[in-house]
N, C-alpha and C positions, 0 to 999 in steps of 0.2 A: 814615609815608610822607614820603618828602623834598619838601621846597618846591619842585624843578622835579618830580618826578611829580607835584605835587596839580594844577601850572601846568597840566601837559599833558593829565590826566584833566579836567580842568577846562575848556582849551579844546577838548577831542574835546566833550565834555557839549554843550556852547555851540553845537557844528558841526551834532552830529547834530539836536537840538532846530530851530536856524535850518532846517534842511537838513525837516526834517519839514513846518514850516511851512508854509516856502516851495511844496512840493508839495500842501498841504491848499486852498490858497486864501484861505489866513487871510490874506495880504495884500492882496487886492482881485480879485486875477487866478489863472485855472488855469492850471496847465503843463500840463494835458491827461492828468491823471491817469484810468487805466485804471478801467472800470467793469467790475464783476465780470461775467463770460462774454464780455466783448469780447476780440477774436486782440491786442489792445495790455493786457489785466491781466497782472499778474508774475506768476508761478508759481516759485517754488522752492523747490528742493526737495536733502535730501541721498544725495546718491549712494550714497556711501560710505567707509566710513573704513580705513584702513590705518594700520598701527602696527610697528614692528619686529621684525623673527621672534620673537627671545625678550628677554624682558622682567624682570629682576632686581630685588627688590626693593629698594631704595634708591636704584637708577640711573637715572639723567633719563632721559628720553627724549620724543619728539615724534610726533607721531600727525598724520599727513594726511588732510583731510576734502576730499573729493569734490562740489563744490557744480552744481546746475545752475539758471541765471536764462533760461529760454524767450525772455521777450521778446526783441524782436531788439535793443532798447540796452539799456547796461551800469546796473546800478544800483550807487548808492553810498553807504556807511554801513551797510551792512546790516548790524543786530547778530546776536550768534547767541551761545549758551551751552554749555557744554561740562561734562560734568560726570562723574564716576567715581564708583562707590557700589560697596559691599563688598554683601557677601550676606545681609547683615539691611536694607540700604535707606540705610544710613548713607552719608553724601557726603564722602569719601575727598580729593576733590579738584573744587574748581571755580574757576571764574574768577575773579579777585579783583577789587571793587570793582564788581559787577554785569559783564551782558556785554561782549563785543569786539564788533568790527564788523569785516566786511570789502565790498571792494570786487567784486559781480561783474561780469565781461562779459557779453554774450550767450552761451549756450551753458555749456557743462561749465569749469568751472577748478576745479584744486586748492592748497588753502592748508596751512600748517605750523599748526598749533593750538599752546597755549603748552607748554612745557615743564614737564614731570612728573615726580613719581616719586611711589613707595608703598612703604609700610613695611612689609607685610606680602604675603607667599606668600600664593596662593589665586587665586580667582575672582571678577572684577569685573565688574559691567555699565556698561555707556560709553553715555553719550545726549548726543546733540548736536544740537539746535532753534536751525535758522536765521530769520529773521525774529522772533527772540524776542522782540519789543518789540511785535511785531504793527503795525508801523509803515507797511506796505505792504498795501493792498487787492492777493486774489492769486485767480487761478479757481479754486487748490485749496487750503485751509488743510491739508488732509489728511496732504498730504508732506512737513512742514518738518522733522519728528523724523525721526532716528536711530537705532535703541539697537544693541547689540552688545554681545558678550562677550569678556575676553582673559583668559587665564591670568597669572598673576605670581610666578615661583618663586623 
C-alpha cells in the first residue's frame, strides 16, 4: 500500500473510532444516543442492490446498494461490508483492508460499492451487511444483510 493510502486508511480509522466514542459517552456526556425500541434508535437496513445487466468475466464493474437510515437524521461513518462468494462459499471478492463506510440521510439513498470484477463464468452469491461493525445500537439488528445472486459469463 502506498504511504498516502496507509495516511488516509489511517486517518478514516482515527475518525470512525473518535466518531464511536464521542456517541458512547465515553467522554463524560451523551449525544442522546437512541435506546433500543425508542421512535429516535437507528434502524437500517439494505434495500437492495443492483448490478449491471450483464456482467463478463474479467470486466469491472460497479454494483449499487440501496441503503435505508429510518431515523429522521443522517448518520455518519456507517461501515458496511461487501462481499462476492463463488459457489462452494469461497470469497471471490471483498473489501480491502476491513469494511468502507458510508454516510447515510434520513430515509432511502443509494451508494456505488467499490469496483469489481471476477475471473470466472458462473454463479455468485453477493452479501452486503451494513452497520458491520455493530457500531450503532438499532430497533432491528434483523435487516442489515443483504445477499443475492448474479450470473457472470
Amino acid at each position: 500500500m502506498a504511504t498516502n493510502e496507509r495516511t488516509i486508511a489511517i486517518a478514516a480509522a482515527l475518525l470512525v473510532a473518535v466518531s464511536f466514542l464521542a456517541g458512547s459517552g465515553f467522554f463524560g456526556s451523551s449525544t442522546g444516543a437512541a435506546t433500543l425500541g425508542t421512535v429516535d434508535a437507528y434502524d437500517f437496513s439494505v434495500k437492495s442492490i443492483e448490478f449491471p445487466a450483464k456482467i463478463s468475466r474479467w470486466d469491472d464493474f460497479t454494483a449499487k446498494a440501496t441503503f435505508e437510515n429510518t431515523r429522521p437524521i443522517p448518520a455518519t461513518f456507517v461501515t458496511y461490508d461487501y462481499k462476492i462468494m463463488d459457489v462452494q462459499g469461497r470469497v471471490q471478492f471483498q473489501v480491502r483492508e476491513g469494511p468502507s463506510a458510508v454516510q447515510l440521510p434520513s430515509g432511502t439513498s443509494t451508494s456505488s460499492l467499490e469496483k469489481t470484477s471476477v475471473n470466472s463464468a458462473g454463479t455468485y452469491t453477493v452479501k452486503v451487511t451494513i452497520d458491520y461493525l455493530n457500531q450503532f445500537k438499532e430497533a432491528d439488528e434483523g435487516n442489515n444483510v443483504y445477499t443475492t445472486t448474479i450470473k457472470v459469463v
